[in-house]
mmCIF file of the N, C-alpha and C atoms, coordinates in Angstrom:
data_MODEL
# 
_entry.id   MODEL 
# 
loop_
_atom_site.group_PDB 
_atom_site.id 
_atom_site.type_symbol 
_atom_site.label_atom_id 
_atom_site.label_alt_id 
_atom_site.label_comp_id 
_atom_site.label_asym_id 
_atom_site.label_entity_id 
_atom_site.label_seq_id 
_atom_site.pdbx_PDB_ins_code 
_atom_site.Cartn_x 
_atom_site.Cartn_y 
_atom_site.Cartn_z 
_atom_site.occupancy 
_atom_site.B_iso_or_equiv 
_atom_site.pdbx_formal_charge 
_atom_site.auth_seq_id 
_atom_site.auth_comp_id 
_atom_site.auth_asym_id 
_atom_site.auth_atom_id 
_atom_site.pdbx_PDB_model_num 
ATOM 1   N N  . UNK A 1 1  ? 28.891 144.198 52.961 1.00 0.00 ? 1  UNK A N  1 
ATOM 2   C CA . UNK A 1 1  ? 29.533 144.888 54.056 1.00 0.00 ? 1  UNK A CA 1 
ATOM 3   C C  . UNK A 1 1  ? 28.755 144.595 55.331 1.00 0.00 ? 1  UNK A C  1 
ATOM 4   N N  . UNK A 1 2  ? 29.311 144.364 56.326 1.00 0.00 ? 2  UNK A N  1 
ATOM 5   C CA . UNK A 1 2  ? 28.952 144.198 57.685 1.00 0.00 ? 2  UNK A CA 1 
ATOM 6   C C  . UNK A 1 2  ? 29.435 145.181 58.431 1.00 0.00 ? 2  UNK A C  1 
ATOM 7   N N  . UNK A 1 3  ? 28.651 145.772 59.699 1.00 0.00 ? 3  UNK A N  1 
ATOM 8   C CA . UNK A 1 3  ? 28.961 146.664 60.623 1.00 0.00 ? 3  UNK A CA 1 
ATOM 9   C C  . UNK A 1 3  ? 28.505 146.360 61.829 1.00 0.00 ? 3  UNK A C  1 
ATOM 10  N N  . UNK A 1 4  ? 29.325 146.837 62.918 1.00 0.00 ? 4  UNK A N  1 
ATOM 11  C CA . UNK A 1 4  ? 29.239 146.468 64.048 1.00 0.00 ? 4  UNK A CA 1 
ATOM 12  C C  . UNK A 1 4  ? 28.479 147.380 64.703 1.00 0.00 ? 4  UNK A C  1 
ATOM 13  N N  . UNK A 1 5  ? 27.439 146.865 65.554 1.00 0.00 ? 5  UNK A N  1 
ATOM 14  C CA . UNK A 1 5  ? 27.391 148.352 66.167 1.00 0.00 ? 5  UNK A CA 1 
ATOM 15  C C  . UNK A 1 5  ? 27.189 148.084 67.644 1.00 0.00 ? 5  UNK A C  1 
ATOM 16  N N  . UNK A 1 6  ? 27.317 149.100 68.591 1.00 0.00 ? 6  UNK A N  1 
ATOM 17  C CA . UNK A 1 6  ? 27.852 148.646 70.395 1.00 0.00 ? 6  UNK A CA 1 
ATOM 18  C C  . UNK A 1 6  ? 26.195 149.165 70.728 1.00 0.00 ? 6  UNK A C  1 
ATOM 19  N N  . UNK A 1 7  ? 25.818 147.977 71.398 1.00 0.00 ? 7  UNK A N  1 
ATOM 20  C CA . UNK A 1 7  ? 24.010 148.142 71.997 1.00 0.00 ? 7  UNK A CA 1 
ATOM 21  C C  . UNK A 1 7  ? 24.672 148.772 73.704 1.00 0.00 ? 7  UNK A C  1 
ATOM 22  N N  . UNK A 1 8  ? 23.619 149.610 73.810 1.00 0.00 ? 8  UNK A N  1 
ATOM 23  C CA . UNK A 1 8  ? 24.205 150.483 75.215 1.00 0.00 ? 8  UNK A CA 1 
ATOM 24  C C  . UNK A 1 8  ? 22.369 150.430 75.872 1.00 0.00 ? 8  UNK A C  1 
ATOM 25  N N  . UNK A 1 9  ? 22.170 149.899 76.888 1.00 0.00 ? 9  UNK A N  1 
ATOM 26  C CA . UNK A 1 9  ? 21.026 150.384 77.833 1.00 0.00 ? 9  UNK A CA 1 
ATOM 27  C C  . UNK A 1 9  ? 20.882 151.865 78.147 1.00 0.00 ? 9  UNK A C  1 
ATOM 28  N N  . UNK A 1 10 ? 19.747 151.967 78.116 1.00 0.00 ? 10 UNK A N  1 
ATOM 29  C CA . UNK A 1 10 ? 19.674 153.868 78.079 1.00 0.00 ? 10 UNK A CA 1 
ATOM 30  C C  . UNK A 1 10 ? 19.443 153.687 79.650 1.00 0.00 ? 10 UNK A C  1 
ATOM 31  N N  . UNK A 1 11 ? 19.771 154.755 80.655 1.00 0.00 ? 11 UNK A N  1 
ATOM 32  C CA . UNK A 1 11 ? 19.595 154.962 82.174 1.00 0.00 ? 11 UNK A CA 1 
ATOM 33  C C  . UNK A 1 11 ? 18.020 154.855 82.366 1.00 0.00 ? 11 UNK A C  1 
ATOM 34  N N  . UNK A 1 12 ? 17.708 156.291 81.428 1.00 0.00 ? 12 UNK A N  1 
ATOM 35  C CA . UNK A 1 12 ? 15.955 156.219 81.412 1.00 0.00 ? 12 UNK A CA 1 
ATOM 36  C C  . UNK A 1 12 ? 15.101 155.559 80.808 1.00 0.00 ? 12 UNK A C  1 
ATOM 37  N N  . UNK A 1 13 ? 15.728 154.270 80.628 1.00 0.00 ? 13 UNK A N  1 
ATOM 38  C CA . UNK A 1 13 ? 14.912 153.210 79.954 1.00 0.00 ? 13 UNK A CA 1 
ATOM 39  C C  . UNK A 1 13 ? 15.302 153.156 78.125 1.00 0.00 ? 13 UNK A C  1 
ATOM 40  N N  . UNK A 1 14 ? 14.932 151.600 77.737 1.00 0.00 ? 14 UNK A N  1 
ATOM 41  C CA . UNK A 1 14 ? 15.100 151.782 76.744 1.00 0.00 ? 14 UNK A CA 1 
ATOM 42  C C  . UNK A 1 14 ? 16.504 151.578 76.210 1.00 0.00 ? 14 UNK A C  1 
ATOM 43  N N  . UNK A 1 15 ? 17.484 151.767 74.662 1.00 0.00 ? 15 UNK A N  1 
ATOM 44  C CA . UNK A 1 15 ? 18.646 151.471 74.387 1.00 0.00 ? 15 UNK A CA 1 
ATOM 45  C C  . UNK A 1 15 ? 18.982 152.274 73.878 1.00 0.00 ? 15 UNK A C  1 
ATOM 46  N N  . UNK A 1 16 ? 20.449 152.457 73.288 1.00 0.00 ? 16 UNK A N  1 
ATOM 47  C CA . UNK A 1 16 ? 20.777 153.387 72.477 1.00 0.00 ? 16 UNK A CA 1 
ATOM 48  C C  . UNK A 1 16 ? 22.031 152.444 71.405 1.00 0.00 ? 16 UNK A C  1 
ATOM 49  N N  . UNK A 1 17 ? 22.706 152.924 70.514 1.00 0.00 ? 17 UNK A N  1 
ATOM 50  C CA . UNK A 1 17 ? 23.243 152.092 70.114 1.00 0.00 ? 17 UNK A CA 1 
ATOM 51  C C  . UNK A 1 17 ? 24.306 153.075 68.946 1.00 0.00 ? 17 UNK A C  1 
ATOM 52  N N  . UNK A 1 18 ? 25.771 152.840 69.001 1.00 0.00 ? 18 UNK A N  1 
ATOM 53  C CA . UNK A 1 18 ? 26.657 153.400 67.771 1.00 0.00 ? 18 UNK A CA 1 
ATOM 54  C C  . UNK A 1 18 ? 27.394 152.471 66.807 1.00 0.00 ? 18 UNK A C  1 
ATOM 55  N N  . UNK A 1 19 ? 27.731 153.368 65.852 1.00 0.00 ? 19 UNK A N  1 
ATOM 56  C CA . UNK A 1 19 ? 28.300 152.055 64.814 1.00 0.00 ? 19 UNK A CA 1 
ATOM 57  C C  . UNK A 1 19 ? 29.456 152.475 64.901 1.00 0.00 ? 19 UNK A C  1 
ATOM 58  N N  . UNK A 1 20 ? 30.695 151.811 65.861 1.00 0.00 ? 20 UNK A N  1 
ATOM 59  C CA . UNK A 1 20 ? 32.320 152.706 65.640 1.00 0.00 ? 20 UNK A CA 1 
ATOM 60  C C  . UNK A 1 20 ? 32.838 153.089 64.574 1.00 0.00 ? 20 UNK A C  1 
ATOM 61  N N  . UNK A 1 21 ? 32.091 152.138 62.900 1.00 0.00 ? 21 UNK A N  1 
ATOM 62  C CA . UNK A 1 21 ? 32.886 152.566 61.839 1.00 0.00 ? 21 UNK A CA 1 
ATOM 63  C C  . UNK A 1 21 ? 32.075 153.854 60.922 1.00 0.00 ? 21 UNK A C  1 
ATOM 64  N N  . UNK A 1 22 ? 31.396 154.201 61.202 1.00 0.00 ? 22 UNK A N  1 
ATOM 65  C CA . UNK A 1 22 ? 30.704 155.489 61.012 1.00 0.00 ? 22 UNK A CA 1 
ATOM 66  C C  . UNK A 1 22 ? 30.474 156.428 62.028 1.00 0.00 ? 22 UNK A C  1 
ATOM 67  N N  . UNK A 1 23 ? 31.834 157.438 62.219 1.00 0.00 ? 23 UNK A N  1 
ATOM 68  C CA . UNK A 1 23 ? 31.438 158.441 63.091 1.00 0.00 ? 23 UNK A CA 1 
ATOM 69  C C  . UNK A 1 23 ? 30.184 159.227 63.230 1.00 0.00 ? 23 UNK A C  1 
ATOM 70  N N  . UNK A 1 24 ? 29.745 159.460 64.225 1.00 0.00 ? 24 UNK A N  1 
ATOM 71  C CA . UNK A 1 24 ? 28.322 160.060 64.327 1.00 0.00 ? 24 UNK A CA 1 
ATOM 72  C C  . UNK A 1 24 ? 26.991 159.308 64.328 1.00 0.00 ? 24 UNK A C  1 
ATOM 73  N N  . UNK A 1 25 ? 27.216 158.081 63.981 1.00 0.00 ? 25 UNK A N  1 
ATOM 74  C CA . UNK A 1 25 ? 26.233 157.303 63.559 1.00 0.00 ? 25 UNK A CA 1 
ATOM 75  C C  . UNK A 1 25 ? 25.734 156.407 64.984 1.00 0.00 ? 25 UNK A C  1 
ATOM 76  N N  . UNK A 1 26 ? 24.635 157.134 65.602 1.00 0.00 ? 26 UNK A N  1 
ATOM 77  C CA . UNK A 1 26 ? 24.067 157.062 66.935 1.00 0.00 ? 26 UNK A CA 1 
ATOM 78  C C  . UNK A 1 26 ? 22.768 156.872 66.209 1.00 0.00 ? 26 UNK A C  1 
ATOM 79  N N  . UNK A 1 27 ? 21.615 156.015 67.341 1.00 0.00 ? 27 UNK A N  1 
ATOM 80  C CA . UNK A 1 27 ? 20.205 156.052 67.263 1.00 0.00 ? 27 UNK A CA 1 
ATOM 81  C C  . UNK A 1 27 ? 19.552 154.912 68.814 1.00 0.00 ? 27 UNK A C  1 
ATOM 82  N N  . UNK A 1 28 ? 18.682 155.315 68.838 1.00 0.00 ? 28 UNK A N  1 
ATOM 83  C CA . UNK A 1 28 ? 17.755 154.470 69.966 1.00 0.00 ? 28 UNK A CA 1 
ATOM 84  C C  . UNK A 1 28 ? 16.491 154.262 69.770 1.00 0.00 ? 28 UNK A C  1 
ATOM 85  N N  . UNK A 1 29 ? 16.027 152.987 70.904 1.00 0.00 ? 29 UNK A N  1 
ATOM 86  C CA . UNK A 1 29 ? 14.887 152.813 70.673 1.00 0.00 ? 29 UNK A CA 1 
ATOM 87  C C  . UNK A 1 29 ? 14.489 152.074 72.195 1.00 0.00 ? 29 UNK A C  1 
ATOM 88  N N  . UNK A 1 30 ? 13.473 152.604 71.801 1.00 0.00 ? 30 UNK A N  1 
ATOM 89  C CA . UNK A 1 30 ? 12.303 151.603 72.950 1.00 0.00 ? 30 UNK A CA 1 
ATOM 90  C C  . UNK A 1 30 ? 12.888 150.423 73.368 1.00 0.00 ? 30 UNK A C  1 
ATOM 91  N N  . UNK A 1 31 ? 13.093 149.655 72.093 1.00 0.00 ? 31 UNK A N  1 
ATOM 92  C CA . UNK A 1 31 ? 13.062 148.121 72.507 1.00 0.00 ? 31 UNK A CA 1 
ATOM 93  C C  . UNK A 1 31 ? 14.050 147.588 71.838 1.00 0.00 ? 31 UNK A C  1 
ATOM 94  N N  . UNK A 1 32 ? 14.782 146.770 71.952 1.00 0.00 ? 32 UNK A N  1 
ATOM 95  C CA . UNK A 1 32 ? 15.811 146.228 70.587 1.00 0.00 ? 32 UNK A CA 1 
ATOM 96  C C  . UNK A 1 32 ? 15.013 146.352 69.453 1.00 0.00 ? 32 UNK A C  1 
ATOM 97  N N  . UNK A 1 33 ? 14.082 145.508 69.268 1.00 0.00 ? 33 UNK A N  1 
ATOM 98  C CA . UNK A 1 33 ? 13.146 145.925 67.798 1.00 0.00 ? 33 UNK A CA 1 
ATOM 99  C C  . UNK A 1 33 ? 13.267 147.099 67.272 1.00 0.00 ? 33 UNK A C  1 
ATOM 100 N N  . UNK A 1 34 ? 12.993 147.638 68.093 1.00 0.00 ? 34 UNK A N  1 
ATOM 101 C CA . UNK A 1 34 ? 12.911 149.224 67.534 1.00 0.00 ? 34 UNK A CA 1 
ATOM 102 C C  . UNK A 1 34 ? 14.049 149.624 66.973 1.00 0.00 ? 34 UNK A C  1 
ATOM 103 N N  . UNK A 1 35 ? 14.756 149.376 67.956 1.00 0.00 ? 35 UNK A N  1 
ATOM 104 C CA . UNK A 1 35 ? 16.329 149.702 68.012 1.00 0.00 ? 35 UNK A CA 1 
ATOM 105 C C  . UNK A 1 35 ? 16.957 149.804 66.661 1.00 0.00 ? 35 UNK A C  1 
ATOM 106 N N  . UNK A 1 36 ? 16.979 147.832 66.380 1.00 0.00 ? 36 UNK A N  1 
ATOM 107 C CA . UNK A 1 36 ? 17.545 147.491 64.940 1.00 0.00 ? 36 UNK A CA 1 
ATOM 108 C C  . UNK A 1 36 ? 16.871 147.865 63.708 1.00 0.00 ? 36 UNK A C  1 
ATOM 109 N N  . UNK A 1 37 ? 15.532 148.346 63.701 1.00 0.00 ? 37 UNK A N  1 
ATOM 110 C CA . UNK A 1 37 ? 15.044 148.930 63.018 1.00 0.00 ? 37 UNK A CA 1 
ATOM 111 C C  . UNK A 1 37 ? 15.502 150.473 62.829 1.00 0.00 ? 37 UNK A C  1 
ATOM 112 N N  . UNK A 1 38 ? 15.759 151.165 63.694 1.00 0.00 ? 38 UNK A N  1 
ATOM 113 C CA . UNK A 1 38 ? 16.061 152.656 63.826 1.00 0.00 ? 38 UNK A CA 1 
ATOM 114 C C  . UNK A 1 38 ? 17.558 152.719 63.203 1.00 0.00 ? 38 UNK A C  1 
ATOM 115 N N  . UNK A 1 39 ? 18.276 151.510 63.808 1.00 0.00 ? 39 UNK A N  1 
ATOM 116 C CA . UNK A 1 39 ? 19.875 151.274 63.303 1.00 0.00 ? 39 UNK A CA 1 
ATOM 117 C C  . UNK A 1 39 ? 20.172 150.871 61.590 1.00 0.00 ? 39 UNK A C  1 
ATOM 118 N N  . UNK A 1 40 ? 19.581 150.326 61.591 1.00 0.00 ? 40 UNK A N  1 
ATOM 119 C CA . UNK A 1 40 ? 18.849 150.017 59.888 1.00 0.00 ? 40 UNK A CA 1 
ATOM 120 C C  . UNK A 1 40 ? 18.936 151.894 59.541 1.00 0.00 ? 40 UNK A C  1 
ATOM 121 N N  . UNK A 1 41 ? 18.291 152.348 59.913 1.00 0.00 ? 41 UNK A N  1 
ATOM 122 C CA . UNK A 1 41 ? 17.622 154.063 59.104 1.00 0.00 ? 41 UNK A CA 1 
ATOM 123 C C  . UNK A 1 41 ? 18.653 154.606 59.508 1.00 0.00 ? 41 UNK A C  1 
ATOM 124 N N  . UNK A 1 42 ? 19.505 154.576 60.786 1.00 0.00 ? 42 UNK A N  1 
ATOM 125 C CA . UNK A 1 42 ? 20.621 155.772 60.856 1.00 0.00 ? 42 UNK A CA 1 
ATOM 126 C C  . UNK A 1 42 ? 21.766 155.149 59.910 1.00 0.00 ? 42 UNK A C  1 
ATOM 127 N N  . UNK A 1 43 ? 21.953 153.893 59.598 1.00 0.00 ? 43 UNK A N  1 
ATOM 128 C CA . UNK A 1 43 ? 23.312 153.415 59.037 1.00 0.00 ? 43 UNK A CA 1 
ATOM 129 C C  . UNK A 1 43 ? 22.709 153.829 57.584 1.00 0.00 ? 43 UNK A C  1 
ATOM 130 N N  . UNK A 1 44 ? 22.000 153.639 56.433 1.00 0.00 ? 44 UNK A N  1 
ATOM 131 C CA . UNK A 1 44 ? 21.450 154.669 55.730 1.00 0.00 ? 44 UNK A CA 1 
ATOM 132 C C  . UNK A 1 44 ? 21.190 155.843 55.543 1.00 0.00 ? 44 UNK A C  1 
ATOM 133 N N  . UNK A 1 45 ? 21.005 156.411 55.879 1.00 0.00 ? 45 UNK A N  1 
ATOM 134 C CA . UNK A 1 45 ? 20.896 157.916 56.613 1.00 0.00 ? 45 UNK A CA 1 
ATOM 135 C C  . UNK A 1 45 ? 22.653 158.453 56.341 1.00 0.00 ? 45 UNK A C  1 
ATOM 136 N N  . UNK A 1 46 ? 23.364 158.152 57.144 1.00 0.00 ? 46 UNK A N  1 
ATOM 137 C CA . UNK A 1 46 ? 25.033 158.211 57.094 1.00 0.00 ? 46 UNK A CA 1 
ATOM 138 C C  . UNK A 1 46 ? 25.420 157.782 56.150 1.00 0.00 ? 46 UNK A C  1 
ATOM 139 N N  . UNK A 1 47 ? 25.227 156.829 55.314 1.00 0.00 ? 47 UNK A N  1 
ATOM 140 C CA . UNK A 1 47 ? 26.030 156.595 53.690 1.00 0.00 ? 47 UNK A CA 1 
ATOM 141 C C  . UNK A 1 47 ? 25.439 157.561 52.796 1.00 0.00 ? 47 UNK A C  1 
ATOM 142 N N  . UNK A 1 48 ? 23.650 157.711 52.863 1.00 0.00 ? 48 UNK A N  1 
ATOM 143 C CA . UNK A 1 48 ? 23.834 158.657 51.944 1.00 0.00 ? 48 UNK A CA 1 
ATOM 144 C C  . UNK A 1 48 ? 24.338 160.381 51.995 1.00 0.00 ? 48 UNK A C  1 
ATOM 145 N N  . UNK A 1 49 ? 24.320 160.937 53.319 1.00 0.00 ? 49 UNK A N  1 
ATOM 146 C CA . UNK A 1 49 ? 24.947 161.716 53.665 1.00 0.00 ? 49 UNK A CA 1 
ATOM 147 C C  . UNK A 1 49 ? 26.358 161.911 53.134 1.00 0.00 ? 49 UNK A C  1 
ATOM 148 N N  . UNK A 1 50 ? 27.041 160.577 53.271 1.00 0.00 ? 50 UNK A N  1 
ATOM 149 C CA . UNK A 1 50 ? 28.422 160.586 52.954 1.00 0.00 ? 50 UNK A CA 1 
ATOM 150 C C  . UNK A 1 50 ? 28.379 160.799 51.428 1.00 0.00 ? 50 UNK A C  1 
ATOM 151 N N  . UNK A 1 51 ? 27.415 160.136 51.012 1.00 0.00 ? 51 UNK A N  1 
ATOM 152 C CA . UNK A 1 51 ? 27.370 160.192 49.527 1.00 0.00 ? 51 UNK A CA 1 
ATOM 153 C C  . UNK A 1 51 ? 27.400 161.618 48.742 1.00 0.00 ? 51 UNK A C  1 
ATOM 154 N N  . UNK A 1 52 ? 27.057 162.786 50.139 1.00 0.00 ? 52 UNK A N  1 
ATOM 155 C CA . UNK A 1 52 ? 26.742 164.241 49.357 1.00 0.00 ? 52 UNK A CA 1 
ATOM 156 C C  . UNK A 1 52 ? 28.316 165.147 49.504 1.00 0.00 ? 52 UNK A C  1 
ATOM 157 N N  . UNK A 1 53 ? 29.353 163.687 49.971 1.00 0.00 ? 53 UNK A N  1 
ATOM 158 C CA . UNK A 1 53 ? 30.804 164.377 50.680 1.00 0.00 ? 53 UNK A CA 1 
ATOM 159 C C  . UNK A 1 53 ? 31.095 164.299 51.779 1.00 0.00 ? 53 UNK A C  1 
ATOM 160 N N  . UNK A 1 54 ? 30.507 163.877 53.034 1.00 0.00 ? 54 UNK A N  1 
ATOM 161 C CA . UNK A 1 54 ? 30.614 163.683 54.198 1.00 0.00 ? 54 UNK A CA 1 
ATOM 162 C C  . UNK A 1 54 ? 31.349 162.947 54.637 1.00 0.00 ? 54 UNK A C  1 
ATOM 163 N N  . UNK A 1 55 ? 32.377 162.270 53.767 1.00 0.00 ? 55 UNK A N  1 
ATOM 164 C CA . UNK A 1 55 ? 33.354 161.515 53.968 1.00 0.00 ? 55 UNK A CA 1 
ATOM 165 C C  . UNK A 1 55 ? 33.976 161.893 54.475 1.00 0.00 ? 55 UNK A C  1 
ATOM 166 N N  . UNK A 1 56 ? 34.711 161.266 55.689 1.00 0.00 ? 56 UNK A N  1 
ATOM 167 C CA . UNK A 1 56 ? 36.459 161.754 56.260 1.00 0.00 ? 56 UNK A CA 1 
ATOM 168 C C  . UNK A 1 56 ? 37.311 161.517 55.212 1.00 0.00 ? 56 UNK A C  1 
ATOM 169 N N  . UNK A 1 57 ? 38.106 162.569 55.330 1.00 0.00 ? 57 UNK A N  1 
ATOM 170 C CA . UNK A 1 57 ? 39.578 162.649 54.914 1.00 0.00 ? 57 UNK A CA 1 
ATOM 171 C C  . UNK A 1 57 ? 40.582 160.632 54.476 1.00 0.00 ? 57 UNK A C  1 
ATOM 172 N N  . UNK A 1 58 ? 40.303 160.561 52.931 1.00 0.00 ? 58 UNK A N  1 
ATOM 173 C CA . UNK A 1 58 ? 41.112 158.859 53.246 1.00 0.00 ? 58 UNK A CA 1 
ATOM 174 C C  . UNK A 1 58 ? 40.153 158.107 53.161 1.00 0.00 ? 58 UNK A C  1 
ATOM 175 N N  . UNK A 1 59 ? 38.874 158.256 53.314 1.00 0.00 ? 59 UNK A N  1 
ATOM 176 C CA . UNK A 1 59 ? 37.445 156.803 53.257 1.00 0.00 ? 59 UNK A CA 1 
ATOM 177 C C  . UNK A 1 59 ? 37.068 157.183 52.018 1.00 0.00 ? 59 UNK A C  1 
ATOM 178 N N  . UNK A 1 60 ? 35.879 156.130 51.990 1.00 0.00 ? 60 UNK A N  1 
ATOM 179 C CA . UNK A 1 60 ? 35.617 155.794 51.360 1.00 0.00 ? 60 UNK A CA 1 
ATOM 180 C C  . UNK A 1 60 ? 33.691 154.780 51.601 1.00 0.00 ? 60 UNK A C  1 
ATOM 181 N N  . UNK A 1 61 ? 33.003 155.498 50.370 1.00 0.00 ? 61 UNK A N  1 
ATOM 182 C CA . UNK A 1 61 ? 32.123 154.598 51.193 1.00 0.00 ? 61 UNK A CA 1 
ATOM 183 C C  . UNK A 1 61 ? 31.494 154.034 49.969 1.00 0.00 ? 61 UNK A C  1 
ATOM 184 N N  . UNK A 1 62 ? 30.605 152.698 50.151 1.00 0.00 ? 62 UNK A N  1 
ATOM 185 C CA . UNK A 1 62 ? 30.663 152.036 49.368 1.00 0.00 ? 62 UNK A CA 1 
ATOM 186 C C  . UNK A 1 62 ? 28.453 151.367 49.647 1.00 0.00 ? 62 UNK A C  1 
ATOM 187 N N  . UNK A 1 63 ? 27.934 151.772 48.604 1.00 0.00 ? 63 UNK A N  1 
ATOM 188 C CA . UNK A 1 63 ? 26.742 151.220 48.814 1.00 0.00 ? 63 UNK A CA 1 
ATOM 189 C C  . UNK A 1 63 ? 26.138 150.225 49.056 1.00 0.00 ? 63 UNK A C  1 
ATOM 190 N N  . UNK A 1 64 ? 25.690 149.892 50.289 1.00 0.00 ? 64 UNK A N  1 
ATOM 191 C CA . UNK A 1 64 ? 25.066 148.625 50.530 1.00 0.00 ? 64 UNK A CA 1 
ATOM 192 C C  . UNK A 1 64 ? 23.682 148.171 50.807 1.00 0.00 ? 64 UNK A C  1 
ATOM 193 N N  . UNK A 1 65 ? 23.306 147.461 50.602 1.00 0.00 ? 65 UNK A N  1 
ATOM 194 C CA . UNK A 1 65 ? 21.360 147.013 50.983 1.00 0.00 ? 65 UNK A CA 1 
ATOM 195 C C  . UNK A 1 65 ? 21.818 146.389 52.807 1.00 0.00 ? 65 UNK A C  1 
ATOM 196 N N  . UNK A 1 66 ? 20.566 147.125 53.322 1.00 0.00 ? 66 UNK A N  1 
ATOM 197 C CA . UNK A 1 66 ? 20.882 147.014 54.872 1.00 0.00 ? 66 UNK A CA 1 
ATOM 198 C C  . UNK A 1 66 ? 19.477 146.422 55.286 1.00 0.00 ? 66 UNK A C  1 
# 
């Protein structure tokens, strides 16, 4: 599985970044490094969440190595 996620410049420095296909699924960082590292832990973070039911209504989620 692949996911997209939209890199956003933070005003006060720094980035922020969401994944459109996981609602809620926001994180930032310092630096891109950081960033894709932090994006790595929130897109984990949100499957296993989903995994406890956090699913929308109709999905479906499916385990992946990130």
């Amino acid at each position: 599985m692949k996911l997209k996620a939209i890199i956003h410049e933070a005003e006060e420095g720094g980035f922020w970044a969401e994944v459109p296909a996981l609602p809620g699924c926001v994180t930032q960082g310092e630096s891109l490094v950081e960033l894709e590292s932090n994006l790595h832990e929130a897109i984990e973070g949100w499957l296993l969440a989903a995994e406890d039911g956090e699913v929308l209504s109709g999905g479906r989620v499916l385990e992946v190595a990130v």
